[in-house]
N, CA, C and O atoms as a CHARMM CRD file, in Angstrom:
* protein
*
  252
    1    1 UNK  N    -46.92500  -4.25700  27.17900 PROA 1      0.00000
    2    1 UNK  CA   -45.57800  -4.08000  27.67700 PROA 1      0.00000
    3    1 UNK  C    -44.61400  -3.99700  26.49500 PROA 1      0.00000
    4    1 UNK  O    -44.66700  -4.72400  25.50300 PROA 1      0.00000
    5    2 UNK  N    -43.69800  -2.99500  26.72600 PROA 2      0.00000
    6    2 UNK  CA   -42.92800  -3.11900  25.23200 PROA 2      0.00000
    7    2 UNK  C    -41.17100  -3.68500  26.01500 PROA 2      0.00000
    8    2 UNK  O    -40.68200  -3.79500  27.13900 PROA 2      0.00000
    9    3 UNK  N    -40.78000  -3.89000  24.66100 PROA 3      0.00000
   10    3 UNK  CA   -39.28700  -3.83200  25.42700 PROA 3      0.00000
   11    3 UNK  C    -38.00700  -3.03500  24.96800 PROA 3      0.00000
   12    3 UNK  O    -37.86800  -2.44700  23.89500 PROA 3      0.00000
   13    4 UNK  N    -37.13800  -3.13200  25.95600 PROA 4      0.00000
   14    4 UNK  CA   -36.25300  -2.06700  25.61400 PROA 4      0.00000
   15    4 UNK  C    -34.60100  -2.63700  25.15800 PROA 4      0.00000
   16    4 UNK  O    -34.04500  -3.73400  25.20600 PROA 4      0.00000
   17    5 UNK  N    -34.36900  -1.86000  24.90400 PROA 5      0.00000
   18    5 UNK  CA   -32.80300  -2.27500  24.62700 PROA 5      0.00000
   19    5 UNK  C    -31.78500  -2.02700  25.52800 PROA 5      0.00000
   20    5 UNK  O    -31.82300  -0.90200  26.02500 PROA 5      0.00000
   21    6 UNK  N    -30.55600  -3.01500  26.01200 PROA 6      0.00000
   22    6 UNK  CA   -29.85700  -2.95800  26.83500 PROA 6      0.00000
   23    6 UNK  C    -28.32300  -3.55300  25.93000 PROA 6      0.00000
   24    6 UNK  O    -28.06400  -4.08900  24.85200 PROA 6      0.00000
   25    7 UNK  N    -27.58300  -3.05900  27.15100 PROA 7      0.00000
   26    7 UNK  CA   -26.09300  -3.77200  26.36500 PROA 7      0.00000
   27    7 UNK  C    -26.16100  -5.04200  27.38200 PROA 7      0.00000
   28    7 UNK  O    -26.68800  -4.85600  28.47900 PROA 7      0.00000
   29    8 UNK  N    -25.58300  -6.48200  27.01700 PROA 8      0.00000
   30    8 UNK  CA   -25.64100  -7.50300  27.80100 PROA 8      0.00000
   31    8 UNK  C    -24.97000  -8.06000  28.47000 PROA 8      0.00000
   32    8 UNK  O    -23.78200  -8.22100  28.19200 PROA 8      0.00000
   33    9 UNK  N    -25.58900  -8.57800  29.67900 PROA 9      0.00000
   34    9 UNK  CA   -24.13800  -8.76500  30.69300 PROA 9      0.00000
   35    9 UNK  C    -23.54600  -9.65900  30.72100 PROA 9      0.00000
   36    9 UNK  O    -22.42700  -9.71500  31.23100 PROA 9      0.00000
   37   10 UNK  N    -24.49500 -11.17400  29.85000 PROA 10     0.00000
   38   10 UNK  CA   -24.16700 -12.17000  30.09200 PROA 10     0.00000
   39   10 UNK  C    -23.70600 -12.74400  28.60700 PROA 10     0.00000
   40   10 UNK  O    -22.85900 -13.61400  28.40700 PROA 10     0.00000
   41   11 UNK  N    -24.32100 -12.17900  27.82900 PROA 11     0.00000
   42   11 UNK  CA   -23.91000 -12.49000  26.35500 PROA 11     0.00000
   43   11 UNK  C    -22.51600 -11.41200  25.89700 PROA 11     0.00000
   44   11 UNK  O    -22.82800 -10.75600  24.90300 PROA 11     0.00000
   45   12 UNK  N    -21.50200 -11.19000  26.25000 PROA 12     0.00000
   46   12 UNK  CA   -20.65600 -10.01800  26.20200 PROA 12     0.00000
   47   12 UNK  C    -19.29300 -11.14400  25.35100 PROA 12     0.00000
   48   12 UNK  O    -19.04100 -12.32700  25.12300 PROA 12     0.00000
   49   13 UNK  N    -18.84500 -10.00300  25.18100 PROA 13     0.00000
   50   13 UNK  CA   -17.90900 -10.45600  24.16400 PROA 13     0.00000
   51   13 UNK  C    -16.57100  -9.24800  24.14800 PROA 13     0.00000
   52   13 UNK  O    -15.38100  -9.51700  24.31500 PROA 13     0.00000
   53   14 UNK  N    -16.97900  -8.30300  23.97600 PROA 14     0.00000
   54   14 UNK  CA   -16.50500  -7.09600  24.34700 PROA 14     0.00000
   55   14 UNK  C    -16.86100  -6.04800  25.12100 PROA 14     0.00000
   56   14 UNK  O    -16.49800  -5.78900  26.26900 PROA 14     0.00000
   57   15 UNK  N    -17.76900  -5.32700  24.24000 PROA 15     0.00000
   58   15 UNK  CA   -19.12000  -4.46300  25.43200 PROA 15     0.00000
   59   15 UNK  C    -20.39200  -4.77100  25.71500 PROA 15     0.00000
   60   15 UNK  O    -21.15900  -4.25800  26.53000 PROA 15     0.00000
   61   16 UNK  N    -20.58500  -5.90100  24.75700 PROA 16     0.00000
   62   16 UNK  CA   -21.88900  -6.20400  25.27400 PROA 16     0.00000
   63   16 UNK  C    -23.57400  -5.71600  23.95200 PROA 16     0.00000
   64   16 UNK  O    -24.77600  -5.97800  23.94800 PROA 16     0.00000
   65   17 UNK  N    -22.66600  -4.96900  23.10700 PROA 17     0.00000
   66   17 UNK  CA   -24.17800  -4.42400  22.13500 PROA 17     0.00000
   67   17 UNK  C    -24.38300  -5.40800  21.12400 PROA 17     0.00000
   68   17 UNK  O    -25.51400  -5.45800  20.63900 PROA 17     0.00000
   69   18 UNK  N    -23.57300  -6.14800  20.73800 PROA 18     0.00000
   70   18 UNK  CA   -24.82100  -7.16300  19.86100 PROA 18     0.00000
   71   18 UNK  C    -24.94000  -8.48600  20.48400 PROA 18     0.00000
   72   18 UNK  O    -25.35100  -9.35000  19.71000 PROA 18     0.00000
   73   19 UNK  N    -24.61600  -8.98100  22.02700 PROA 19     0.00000
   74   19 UNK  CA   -25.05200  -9.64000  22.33200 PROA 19     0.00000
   75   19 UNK  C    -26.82500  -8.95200  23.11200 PROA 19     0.00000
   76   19 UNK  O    -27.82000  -9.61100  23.41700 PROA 19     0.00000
   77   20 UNK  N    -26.63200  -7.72500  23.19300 PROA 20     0.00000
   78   20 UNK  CA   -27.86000  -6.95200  23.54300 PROA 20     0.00000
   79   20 UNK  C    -28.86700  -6.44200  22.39000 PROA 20     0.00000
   80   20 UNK  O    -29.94900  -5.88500  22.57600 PROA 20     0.00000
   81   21 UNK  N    -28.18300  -6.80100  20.99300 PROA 21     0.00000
   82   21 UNK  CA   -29.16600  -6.66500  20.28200 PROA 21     0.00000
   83   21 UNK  C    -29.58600  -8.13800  20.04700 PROA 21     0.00000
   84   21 UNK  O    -30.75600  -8.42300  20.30200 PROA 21     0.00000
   85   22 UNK  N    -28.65900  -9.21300  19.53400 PROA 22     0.00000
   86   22 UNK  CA   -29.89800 -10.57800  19.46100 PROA 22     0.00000
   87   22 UNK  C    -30.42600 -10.87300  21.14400 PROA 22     0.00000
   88   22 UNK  O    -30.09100 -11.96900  21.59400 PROA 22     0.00000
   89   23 UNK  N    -31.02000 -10.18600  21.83300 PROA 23     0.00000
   90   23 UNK  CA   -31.40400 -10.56900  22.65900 PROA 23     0.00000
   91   23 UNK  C    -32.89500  -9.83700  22.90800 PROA 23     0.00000
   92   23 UNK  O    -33.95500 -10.12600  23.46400 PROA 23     0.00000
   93   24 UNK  N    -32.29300  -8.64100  22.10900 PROA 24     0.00000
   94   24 UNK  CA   -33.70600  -7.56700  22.05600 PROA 24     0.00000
   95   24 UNK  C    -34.78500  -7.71400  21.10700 PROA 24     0.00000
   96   24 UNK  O    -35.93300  -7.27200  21.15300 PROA 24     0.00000
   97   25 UNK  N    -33.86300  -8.82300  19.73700 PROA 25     0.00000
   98   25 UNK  CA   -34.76800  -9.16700  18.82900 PROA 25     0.00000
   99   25 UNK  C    -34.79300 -10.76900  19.03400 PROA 25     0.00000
  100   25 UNK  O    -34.66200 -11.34100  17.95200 PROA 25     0.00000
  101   26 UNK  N    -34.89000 -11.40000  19.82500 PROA 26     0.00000
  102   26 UNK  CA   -34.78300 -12.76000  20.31800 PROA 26     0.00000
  103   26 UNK  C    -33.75200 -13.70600  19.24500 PROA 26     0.00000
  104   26 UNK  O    -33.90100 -14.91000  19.44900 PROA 26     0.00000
  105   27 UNK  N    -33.03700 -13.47400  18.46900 PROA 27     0.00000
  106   27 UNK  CA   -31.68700 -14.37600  17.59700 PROA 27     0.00000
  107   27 UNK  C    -30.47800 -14.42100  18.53600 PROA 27     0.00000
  108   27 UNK  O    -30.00300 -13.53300  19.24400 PROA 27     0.00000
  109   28 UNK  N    -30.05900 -15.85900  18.32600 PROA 28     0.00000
  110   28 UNK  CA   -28.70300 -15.57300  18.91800 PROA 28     0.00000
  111   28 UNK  C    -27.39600 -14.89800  18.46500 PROA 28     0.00000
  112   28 UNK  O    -26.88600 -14.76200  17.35300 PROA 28     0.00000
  113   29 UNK  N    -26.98600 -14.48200  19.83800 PROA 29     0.00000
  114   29 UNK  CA   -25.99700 -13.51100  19.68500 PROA 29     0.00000
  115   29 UNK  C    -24.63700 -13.93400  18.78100 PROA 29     0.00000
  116   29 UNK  O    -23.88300 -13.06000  18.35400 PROA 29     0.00000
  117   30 UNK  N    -24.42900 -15.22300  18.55900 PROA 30     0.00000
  118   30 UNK  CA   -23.59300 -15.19100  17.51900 PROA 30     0.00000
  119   30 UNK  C    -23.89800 -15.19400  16.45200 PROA 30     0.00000
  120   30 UNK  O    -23.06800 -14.89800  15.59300 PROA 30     0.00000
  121   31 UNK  N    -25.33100 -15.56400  16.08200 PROA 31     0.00000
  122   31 UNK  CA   -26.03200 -15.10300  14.77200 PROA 31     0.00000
  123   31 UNK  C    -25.49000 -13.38800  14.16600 PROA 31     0.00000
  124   31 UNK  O    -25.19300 -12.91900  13.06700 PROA 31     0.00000
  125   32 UNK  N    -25.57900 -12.86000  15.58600 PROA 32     0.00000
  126   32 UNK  CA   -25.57900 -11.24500  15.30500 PROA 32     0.00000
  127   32 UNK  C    -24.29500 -10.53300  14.99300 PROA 32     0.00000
  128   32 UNK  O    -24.06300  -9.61900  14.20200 PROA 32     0.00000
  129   33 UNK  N    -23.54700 -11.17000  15.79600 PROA 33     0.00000
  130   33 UNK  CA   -21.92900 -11.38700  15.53700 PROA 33     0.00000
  131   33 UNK  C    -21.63500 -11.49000  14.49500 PROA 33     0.00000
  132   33 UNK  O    -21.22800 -10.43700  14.00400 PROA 33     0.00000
  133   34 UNK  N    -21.64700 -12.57100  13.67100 PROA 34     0.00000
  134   34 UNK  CA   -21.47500 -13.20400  12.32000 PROA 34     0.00000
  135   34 UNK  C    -21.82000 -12.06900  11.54800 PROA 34     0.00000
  136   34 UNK  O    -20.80600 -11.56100  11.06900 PROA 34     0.00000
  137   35 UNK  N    -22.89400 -11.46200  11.23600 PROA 35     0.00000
  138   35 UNK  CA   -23.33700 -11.02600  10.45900 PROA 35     0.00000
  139   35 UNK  C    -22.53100  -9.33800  10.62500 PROA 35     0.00000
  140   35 UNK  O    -22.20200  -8.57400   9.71800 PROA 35     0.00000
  141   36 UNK  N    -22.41600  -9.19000  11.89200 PROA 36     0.00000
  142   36 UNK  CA   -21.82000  -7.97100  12.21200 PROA 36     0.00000
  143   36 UNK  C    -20.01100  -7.69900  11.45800 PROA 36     0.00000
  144   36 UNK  O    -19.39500  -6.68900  11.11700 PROA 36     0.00000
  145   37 UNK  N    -19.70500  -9.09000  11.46000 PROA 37     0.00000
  146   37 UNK  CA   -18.14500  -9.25700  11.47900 PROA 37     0.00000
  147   37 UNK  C    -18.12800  -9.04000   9.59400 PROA 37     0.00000
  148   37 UNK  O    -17.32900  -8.35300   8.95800 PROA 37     0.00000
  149   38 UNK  N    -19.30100  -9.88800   9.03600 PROA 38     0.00000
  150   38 UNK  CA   -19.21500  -9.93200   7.61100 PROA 38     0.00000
  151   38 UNK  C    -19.22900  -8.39600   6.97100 PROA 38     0.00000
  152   38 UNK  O    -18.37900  -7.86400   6.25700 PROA 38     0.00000
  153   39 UNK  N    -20.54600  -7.84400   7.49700 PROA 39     0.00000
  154   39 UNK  CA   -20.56300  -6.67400   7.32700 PROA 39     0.00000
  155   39 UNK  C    -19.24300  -5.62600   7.71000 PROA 39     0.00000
  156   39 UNK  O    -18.87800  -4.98200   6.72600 PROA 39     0.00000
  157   40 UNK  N    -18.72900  -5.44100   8.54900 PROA 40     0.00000
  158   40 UNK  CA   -17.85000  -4.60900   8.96300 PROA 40     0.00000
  159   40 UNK  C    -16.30900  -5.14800   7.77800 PROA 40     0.00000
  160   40 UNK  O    -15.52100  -4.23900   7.51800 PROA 40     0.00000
  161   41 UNK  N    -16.10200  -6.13000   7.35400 PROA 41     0.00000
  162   41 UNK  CA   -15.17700  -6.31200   6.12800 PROA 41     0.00000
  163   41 UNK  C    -16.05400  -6.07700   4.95500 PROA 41     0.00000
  164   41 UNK  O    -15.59900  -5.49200   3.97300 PROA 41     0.00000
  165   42 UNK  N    -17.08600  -6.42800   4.98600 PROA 42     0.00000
  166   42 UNK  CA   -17.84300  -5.65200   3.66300 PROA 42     0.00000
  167   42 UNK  C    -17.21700  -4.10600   3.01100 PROA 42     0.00000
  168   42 UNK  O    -16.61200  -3.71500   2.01200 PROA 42     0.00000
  169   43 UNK  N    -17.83800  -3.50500   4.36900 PROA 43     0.00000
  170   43 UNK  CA   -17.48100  -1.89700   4.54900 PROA 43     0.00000
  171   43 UNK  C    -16.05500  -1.11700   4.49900 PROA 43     0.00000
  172   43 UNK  O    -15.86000   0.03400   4.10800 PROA 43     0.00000
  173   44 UNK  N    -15.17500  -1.99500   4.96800 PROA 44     0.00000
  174   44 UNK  CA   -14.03700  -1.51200   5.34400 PROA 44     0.00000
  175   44 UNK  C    -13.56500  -1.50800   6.57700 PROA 44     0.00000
  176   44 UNK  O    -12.56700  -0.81300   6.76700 PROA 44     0.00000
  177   45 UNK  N    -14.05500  -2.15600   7.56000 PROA 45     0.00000
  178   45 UNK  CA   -14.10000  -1.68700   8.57900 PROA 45     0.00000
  179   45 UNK  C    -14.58200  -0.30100   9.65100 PROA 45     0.00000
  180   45 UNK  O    -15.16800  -0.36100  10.73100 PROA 45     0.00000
  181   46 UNK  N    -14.14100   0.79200   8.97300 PROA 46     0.00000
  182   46 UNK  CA   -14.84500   1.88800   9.64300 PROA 46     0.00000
  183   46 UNK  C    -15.93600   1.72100  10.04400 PROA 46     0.00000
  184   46 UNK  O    -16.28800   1.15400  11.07800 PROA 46     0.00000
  185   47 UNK  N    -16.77400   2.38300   8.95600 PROA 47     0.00000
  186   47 UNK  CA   -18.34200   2.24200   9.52500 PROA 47     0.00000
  187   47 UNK  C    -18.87300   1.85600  10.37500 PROA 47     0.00000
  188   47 UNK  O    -19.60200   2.47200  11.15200 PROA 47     0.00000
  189   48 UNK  N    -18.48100   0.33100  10.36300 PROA 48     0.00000
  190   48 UNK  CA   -19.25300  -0.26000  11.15200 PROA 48     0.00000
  191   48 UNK  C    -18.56800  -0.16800  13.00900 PROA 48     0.00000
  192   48 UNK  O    -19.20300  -0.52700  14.00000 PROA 48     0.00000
  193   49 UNK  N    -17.45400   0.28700  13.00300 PROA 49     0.00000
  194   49 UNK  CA   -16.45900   0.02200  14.27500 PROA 49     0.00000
  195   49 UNK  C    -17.22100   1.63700  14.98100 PROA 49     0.00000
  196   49 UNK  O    -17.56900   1.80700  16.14900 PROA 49     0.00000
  197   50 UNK  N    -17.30500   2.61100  13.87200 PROA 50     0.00000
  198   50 UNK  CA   -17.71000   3.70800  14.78500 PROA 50     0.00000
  199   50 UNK  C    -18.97800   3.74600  14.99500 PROA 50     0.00000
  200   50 UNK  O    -19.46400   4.61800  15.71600 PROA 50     0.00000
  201   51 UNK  N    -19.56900   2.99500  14.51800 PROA 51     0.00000
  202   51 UNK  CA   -21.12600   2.69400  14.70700 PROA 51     0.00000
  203   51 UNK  C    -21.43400   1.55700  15.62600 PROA 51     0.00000
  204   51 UNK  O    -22.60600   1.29200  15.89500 PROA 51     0.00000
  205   52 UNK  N    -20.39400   0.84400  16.14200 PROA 52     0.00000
  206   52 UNK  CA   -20.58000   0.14900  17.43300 PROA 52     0.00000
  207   52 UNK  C    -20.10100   1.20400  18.75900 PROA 52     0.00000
  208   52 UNK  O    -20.73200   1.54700  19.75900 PROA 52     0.00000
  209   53 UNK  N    -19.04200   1.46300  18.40500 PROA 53     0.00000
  210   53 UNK  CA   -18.81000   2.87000  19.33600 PROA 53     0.00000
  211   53 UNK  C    -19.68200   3.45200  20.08000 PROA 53     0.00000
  212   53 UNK  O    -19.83600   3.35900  21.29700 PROA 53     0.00000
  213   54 UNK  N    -20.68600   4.52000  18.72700 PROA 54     0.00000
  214   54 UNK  CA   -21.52700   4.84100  19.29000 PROA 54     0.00000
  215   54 UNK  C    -22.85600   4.26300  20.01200 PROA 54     0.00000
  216   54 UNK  O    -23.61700   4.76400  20.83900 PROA 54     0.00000
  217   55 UNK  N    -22.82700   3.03500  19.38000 PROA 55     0.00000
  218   55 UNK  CA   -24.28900   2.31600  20.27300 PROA 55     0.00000
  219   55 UNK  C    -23.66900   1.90400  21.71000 PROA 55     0.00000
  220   55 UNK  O    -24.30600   2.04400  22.75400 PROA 55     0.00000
  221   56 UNK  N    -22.35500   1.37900  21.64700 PROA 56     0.00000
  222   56 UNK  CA   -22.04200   1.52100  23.06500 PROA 56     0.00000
  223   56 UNK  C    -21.89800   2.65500  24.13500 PROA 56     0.00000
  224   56 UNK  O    -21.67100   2.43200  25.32400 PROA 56     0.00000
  225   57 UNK  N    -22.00200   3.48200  23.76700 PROA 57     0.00000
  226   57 UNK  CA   -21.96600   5.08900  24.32600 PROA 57     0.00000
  227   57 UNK  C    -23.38700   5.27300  24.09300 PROA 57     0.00000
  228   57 UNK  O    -23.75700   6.16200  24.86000 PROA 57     0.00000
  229   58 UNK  N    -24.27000   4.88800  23.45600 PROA 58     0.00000
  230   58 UNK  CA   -26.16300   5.27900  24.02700 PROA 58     0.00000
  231   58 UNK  C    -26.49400   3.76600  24.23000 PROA 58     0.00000
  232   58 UNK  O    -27.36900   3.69300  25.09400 PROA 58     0.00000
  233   59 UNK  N    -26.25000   2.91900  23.91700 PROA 59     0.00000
  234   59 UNK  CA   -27.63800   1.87800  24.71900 PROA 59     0.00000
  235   59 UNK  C    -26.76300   1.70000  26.20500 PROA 59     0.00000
  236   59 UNK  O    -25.56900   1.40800  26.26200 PROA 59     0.00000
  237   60 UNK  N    -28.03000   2.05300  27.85900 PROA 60     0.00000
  238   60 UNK  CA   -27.32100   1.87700  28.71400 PROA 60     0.00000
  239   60 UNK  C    -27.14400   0.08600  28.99900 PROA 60     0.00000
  240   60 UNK  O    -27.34600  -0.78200  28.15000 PROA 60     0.00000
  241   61 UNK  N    -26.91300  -0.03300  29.77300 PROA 61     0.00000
  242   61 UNK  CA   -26.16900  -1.59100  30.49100 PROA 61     0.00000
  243   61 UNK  C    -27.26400  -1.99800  31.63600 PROA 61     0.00000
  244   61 UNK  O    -27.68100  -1.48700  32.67500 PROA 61     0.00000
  245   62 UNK  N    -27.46900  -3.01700  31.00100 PROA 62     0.00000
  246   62 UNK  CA   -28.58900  -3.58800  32.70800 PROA 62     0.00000
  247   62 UNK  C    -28.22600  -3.51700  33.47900 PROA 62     0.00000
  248   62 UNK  O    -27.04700  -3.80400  33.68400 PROA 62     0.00000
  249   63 UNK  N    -28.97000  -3.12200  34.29600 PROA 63     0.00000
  250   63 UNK  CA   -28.70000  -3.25700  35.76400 PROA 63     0.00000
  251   63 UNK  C    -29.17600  -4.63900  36.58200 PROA 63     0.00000
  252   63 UNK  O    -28.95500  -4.75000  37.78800 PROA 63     0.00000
């Protein structure tokens, strides 16, 4: 059985994709957060904001 990726319904914060990614790789979601938030001031912000964008526009949402 493999598993798939979803945005999360219960770990949400905004849309839901990195509480749907530490969930897909079993870490918690504020683990994923944290690291997301560091990174995205790393970068500048951009990068990383249109690259949540788009994962929210392809990973679908559980049903």
């Amino acid at each position: 059985m493999y598993k798939q990726l979803f945005r999360s319904r219960e770990n949400r914060v905004l849309g839901g994709v990195l509480g749907g990614i530490g969930d897909y790789f079993n870490i918690d979601p504020v683990v994923v957060r944290l690291a997301f938030v560091v990174l995205t001031i790393v970068t500048a912000f951009f990068p990383c904001l249109i690259g949540y964008f788009i994962a929210y526009l392809i990973i679908p949402e559980r049903v």
